[in-house]
DOVEX-919025 format. One record per residue (C-alpha): y, z, x. Coordinates in nm, 2 decimals, decimal comma. Layout:
N
Y | Z | X
...
END
This chain:
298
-1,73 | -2,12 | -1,91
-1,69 | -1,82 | -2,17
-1,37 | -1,76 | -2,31
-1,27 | -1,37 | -2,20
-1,32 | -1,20 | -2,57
-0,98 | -1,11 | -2,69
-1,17 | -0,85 | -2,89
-1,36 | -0,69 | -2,68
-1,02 | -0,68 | -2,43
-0,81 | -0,58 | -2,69
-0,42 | -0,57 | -2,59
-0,51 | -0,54 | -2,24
-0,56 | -0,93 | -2,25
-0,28 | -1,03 | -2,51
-0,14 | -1,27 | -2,25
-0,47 | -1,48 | -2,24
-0,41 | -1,57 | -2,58
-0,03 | -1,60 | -2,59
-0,05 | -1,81 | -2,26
-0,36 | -2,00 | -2,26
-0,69 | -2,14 | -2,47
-0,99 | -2,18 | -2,52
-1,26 | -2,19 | -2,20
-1,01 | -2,33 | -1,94
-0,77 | -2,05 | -2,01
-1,02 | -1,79 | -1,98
-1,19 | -1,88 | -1,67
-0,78 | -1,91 | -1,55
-0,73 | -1,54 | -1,67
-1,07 | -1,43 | -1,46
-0,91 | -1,64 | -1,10
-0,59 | -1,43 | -1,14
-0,71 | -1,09 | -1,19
-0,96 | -1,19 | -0,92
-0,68 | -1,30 | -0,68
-0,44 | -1,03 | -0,73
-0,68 | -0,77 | -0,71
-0,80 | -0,94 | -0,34
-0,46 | -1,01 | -0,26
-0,37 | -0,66 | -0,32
-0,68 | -0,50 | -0,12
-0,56 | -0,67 | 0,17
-0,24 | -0,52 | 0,13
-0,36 | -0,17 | 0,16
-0,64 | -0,23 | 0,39
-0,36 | -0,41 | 0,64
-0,13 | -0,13 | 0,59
-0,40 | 0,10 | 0,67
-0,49 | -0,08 | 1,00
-0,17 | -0,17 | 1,07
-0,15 | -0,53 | 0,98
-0,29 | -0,63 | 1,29
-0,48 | -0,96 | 1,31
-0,77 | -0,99 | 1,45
-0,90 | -0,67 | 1,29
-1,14 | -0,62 | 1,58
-0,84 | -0,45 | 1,79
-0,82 | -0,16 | 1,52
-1,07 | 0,12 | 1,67
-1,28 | 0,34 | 1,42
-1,02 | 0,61 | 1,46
-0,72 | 0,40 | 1,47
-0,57 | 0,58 | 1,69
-0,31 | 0,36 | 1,78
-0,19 | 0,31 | 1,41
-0,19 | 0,66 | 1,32
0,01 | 0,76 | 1,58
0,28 | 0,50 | 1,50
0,27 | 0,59 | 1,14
0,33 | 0,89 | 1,26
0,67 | 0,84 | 1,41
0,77 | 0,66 | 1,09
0,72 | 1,00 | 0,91
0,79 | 1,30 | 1,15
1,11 | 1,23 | 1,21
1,27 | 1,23 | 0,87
1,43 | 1,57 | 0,81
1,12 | 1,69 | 0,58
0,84 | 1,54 | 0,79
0,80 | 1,88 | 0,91
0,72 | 2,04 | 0,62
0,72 | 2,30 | 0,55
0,88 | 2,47 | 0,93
1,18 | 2,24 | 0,84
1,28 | 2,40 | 0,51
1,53 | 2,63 | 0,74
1,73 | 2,32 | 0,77
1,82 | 2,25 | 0,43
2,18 | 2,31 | 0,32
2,21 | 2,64 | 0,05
2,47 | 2,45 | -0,23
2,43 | 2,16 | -0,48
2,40 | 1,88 | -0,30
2,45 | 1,70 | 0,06
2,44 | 1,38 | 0,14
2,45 | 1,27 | 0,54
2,44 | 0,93 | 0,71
2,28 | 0,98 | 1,13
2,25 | 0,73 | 1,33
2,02 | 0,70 | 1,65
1,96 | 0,51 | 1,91
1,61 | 0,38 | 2,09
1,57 | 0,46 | 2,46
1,54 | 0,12 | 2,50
1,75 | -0,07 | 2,30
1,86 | -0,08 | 1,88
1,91 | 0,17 | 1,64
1,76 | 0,33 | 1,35
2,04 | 0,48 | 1,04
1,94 | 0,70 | 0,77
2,11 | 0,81 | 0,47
1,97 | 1,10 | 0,26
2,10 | 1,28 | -0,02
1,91 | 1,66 | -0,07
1,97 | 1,89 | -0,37
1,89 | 2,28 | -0,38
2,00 | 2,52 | -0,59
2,31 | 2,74 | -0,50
2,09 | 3,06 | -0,45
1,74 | 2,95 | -0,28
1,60 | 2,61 | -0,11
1,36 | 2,63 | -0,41
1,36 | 2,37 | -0,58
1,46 | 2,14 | -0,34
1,43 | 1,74 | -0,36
1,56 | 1,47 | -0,09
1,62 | 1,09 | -0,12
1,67 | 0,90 | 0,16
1,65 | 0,52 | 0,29
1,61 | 0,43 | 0,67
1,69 | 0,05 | 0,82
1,52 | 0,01 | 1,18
1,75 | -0,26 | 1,37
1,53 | -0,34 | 1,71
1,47 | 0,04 | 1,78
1,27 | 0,06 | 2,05
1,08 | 0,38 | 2,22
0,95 | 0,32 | 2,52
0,73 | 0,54 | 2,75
0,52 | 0,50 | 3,09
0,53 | 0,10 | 3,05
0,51 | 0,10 | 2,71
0,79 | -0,01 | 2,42
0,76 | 0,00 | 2,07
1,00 | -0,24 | 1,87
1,07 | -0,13 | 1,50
1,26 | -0,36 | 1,23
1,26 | -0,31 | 0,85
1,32 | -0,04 | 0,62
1,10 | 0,29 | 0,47
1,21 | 0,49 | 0,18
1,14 | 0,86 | 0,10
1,18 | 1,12 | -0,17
1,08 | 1,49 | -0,14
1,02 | 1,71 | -0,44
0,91 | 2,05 | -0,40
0,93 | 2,36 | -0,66
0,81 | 2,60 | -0,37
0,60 | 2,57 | -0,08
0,29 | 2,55 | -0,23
0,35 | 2,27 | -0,50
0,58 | 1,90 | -0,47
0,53 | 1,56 | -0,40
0,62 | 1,28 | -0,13
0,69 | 0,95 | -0,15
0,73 | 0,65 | 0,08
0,76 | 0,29 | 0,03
0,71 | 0,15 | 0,37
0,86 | -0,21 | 0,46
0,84 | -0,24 | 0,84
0,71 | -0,46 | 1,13
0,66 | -0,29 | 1,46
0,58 | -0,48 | 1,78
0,43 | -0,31 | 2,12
0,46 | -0,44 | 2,48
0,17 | -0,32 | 2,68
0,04 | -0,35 | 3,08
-0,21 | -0,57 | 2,93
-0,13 | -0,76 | 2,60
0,11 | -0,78 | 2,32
0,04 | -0,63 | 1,96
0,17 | -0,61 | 1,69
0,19 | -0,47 | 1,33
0,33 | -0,46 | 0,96
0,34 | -0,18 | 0,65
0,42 | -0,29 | 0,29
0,30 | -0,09 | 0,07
0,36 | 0,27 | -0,12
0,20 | 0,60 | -0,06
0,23 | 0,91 | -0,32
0,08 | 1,27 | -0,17
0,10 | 1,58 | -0,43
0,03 | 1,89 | -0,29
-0,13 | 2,17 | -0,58
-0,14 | 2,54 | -0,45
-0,10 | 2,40 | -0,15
-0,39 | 2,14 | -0,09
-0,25 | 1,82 | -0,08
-0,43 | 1,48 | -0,22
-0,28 | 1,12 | -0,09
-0,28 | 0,77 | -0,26
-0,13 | 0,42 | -0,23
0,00 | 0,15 | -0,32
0,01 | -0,29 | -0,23
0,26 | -0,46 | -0,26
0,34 | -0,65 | -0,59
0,09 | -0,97 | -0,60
0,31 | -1,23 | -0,86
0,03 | -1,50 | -0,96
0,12 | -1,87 | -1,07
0,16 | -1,74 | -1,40
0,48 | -1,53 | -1,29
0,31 | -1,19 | -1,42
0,29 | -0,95 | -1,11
0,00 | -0,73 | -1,02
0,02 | -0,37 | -0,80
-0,30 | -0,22 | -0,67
-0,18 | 0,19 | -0,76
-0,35 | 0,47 | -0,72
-0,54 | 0,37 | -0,45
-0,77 | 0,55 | -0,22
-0,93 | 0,40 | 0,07
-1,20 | 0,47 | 0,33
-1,37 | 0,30 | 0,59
-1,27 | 0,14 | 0,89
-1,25 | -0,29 | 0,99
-1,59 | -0,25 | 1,19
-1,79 | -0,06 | 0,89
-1,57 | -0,24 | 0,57
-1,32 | -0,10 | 0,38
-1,38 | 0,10 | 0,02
-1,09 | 0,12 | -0,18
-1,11 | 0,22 | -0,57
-0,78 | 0,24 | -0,78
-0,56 | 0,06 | -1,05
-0,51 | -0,25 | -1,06
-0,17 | -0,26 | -1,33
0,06 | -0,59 | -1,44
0,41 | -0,58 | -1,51
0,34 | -0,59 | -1,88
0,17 | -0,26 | -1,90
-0,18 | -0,35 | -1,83
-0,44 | -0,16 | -1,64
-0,77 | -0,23 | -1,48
-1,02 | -0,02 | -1,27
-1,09 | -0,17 | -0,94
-1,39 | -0,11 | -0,71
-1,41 | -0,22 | -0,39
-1,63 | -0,22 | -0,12
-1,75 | -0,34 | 0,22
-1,40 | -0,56 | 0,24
-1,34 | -0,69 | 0,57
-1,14 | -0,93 | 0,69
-1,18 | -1,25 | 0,94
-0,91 | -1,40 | 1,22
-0,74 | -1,57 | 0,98
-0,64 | -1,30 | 0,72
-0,87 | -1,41 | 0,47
-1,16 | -1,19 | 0,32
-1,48 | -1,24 | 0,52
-1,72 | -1,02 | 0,33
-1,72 | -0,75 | 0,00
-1,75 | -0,68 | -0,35
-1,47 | -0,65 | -0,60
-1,51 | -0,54 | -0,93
-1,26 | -0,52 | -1,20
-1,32 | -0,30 | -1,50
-1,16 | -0,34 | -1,80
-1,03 | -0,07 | -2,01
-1,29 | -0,18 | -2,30
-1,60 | -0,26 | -2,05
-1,53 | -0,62 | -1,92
-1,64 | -0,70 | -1,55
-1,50 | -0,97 | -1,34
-1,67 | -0,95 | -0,99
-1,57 | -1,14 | -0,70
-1,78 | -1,19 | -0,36
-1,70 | -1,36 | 0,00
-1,97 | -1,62 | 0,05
-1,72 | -1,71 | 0,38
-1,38 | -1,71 | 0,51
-1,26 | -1,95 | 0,28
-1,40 | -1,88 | -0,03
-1,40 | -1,65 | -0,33
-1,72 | -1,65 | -0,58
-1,61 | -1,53 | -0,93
-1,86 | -1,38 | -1,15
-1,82 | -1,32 | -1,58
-2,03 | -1,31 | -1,83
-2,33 | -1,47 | -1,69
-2,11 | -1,79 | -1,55
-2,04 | -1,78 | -1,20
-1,79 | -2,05 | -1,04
-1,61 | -2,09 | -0,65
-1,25 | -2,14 | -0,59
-1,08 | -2,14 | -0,26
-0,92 | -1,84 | -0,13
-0,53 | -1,82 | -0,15
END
């Protein structure tokens, strides 16, 4: 197995050598780039269906999902945007605590904190935390369970130009006339809107490999659906600093969680490629430099 060139990689793989040698260590490098970067495609694709397993629920539209993200957004005091502006407090700074409660049982509490200037809503920005305890909606036979948490900040110089941001941590589960589901979001999405056109990327969740360094798949677009594969391209950054370009396509997913089929490529900053493919469900094929080797999937 070829050692990853330290050369070629420059800084970007200063932990190789500082951690490991020689070809053992670089072929150990290779697996953990490869499995964070899988680990953190299934992150965004799951957030983007929902979570739900099996993936063969999740329509082509996901209509179901986007109308339960939905509720997770509109009713925060900006999800609105811009028709609630009128609501915003003319002065320095406000912060409230509301509380409500679900039609059918639990609560939701949110605590947000908005700043304007003392003349003009302009500039505005908002930060605010939410904790769902059991809040259920329910409607015509239906009911929606929410637990966890989502987090939000709203910057905006005038209509036309800001920025939102979510960190989503919640589970939701839905009682139906037919069967149970259920769902889970973890994971970050950033939207900037320029002269009023507005462009949207995520976030996974932090992947922390055996070597304790963590990994977050940022910048993230995806498209796709579970039936046609997912495409996702985006950063794939350590906590040390470290960034990689990271392609992905035709990712979907089996019963189990793990990867069924796809292509992942990781770029390097300098032009190093570690590619990783899904012979099945249970493995991962790991591709560098002309060597090729299997390792099961996490």
């Amino acid at each position: 197995m070829k050692l990853l060139k330290a050369v070629a990689l420059s800084t970007t793989f200063s932990l190789l050598t500082a951690c490991v040698d020689g070809e053992d260590g670089g072929e150990a490098y290779a697996e953990e780039l490869a499995i964070s970067a899988g680990e953190g495609s299934k992150s965004l694709i799951n957030s983007e269906s929902g979570g739900f397993i099996p993936t063969a629920f999740v329509s082509e539209n996901n209509t179901v999902i986007d109308t339960l993200k939905e509720k997770l957004q509109q009713s925060t005091q900006f999800g609105n945007y811009p028709s609630a502006l009128s609501l915003l407090p003319v002065g320095a700074q406000e912060t409230t605590t509301n509380r409500k409660d679900g039609n059918c049982g639990g609560y939701y509490e949110t605590t947000a904190t908005t700043t304007t200037t003392d003349s003009t809503v302009y500039p505005f920005t908002q930060k605010a935390s939410r904790i769902y305890a059991d809040y259920c909606e329910g409607d015509e036979g239906y009911q929606t369970v929410f637990n966890g948490n989502t987090i939000w900040e709203y910057t905006f110089t005038d209509p036309g130009n800001g920025s939102r941001k979510w960190y989503y941590d919640v589970s939701a589960s839905m009682t139906t006339p037919d069967d149970p589901q259920s769902w889970t979001w973890k994971y970050n999405e950033t939207c900037n809107t320029v002269n009023s056109v507005e462009t949207c990327s995520s976030s996974s969740e932090p992947y922390t490999a055996s070597s304790g360094t963590s990994y977050t798949f940022e910048n993230a677009t995806v498209s796709g659906s579970s039936s046609s594969g997912y495409n996702i391209e985006g950063d794939l950054t350590d906590n040390q600093g470290n960034s990689f370009n990271v392609n992905v396509e035709g990712l979907t997913q089996c019963d189990s969680g793990n990867i069924s089929t796809g292509t992942i490529t990781i770029t390097s900053s300098t032009g190093e490629v570690v590619s990783v493919t899904f012979p099945n469900c249970n493995e991962c094929v790991i591709s560098y430099a002309g060597d090729s080797w299997t390792i099961p999937q996490p």
